[in-house]
C-alpha positions as CSV (number, residue, x, y, z in Angstrom):
1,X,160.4,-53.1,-44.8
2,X,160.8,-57.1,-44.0
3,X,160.8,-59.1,-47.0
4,X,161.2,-62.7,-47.3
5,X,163.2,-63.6,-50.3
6,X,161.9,-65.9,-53.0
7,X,165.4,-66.6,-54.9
8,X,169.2,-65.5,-53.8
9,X,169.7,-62.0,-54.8
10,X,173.6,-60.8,-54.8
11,X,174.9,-58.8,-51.8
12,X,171.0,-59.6,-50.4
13,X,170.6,-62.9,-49.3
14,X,169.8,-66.1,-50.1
15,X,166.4,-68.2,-51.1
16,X,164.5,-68.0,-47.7
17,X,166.0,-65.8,-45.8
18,X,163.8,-62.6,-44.1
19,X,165.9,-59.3,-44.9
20,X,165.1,-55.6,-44.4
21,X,165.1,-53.4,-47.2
22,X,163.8,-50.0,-48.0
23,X,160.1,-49.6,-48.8
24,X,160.3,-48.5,-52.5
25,X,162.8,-50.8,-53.5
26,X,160.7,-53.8,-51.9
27,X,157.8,-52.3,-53.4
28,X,158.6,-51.0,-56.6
29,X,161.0,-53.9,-57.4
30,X,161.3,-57.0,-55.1
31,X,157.7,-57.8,-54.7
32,X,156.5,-57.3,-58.6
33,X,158.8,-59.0,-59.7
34,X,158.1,-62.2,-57.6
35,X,161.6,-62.4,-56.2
36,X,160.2,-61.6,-52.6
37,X,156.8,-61.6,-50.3
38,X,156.1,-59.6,-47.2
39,X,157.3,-60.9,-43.8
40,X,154.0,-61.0,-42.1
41,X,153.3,-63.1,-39.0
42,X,151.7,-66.1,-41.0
43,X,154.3,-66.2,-43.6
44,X,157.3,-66.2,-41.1
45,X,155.7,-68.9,-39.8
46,X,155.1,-71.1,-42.8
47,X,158.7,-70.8,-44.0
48,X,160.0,-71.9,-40.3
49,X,157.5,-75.0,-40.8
50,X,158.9,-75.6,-44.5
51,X,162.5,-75.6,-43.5
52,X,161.2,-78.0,-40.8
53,X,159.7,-80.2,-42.9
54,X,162.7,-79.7,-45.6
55,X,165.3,-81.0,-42.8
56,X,163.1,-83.7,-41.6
57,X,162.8,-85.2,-45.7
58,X,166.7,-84.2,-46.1
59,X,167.2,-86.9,-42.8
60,X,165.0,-89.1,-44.2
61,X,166.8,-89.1,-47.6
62,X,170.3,-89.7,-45.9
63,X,169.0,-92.8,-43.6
64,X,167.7,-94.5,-47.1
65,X,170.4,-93.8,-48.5
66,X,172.8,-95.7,-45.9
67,X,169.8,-98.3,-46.0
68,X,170.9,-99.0,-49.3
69,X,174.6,-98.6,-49.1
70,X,174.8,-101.4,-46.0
71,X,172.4,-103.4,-48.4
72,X,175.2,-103.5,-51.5
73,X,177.8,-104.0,-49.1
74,X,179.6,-106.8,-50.2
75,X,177.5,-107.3,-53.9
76,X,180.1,-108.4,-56.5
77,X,178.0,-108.8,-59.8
78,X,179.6,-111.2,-62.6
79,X,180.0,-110.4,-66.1
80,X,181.0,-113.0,-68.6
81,X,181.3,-111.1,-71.7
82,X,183.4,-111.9,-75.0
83,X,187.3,-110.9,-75.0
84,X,190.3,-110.8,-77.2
85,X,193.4,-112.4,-76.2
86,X,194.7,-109.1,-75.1
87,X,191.4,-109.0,-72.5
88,X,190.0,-106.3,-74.2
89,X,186.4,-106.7,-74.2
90,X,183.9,-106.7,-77.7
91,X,182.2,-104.2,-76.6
92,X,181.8,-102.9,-72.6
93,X,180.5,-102.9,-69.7
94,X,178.6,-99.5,-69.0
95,X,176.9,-98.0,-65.5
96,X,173.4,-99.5,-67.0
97,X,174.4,-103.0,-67.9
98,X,175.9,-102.9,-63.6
99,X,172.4,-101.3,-62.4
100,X,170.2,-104.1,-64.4
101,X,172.7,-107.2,-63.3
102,X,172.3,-105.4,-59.4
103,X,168.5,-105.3,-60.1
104,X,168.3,-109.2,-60.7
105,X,169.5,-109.7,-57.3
106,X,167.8,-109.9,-53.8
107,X,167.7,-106.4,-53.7
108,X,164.3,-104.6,-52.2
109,X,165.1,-102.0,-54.0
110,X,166.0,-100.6,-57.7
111,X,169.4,-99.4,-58.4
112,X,169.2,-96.5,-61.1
113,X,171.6,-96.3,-63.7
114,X,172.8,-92.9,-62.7
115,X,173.5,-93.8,-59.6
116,X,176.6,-96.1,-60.6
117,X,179.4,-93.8,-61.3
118,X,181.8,-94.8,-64.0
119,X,184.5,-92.5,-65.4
120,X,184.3,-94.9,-68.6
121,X,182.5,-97.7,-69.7
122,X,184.5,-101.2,-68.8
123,X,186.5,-102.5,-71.9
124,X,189.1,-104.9,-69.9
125,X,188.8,-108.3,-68.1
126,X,189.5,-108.0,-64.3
127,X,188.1,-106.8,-61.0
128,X,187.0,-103.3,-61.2
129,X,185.8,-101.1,-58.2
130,X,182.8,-99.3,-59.3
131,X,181.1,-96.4,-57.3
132,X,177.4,-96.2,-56.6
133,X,176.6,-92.6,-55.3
134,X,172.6,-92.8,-53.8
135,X,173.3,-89.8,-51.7
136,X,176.3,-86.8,-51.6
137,X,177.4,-87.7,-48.5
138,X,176.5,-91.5,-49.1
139,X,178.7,-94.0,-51.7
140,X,179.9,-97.3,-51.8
141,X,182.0,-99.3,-53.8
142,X,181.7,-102.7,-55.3
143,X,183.9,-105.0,-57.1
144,X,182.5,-106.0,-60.4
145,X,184.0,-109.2,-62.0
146,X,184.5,-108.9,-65.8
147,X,185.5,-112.2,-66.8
148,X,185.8,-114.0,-70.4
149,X,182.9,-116.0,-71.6
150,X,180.2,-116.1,-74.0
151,X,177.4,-113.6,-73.6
């Protein structure tokens, strides 16, 4: 009996993938229990045009991704934030307080906090290189200026 599979099932397969089994256990097990459907005709087909159609928005994820990337390429937001002597800050510069001061640019696009990737907020004065991670396979780091001054 050809199933396709509905969620990964160990030493079966994986979520999407058309496998043969034997009739009772696809009928008695698999199928009630929503983890597979029958491989007909029509549904082969509609899983062929959903991986399709998953690739193409998986493409078209990656390009905007880059889009972006090349667009902060370059970017170096200023903070001006209070210090000690020592240059450690009162307070700190977290991944939120980068995405808004990137948003206030000439940016056609907004930068979501979750996207900046910081270990830790910022507590010191300096240059910092900060990751922003819009994609896996896509990230690019800025410097972001943390200088003494009244905010």
């Amino acid at each position: 009996m050809k199933l396709i599979l509905r969620k990964a099932v160990e030493k079966l397969g994986e979520q999407g993938d058309v496998v043969d089994v034997k009739a009772g256990y696809g009928r008695n097990f698999l199928i009630p229990q929503g983890i597979a459907y029958a491989a007909s005709d029509r549904n082969i087909q509609r899983l062929e045009d959903e991986r399709d159609s998953a690739e193409e928005l998986a493409k078209r994820d990656y390009l905007e991704a880059r889009r972006r990337a090349s667009q902060l390429d370059g970017v170096a937001p200023v903070f001006h934030v209070r210090a000690g002597d020592d240059g450690k800050l009162f307070g700190a510069v977290t991944n939120a307080d980068v995405a808004n001061k990137l948003n206030q640019g000439q940016l056609d696009f907004e930068v979501d906090r979750r996207t900046v990737v910081l270990e830790e907020p910022l507590k010191l004065l300096g240059i910092h290189k900060v990751p922003i991670r819009f994609h896996s396979q896509v990230e690019v780091e800025i410097e972001v200026h943390v200088e003494q001054g009244e905010e």
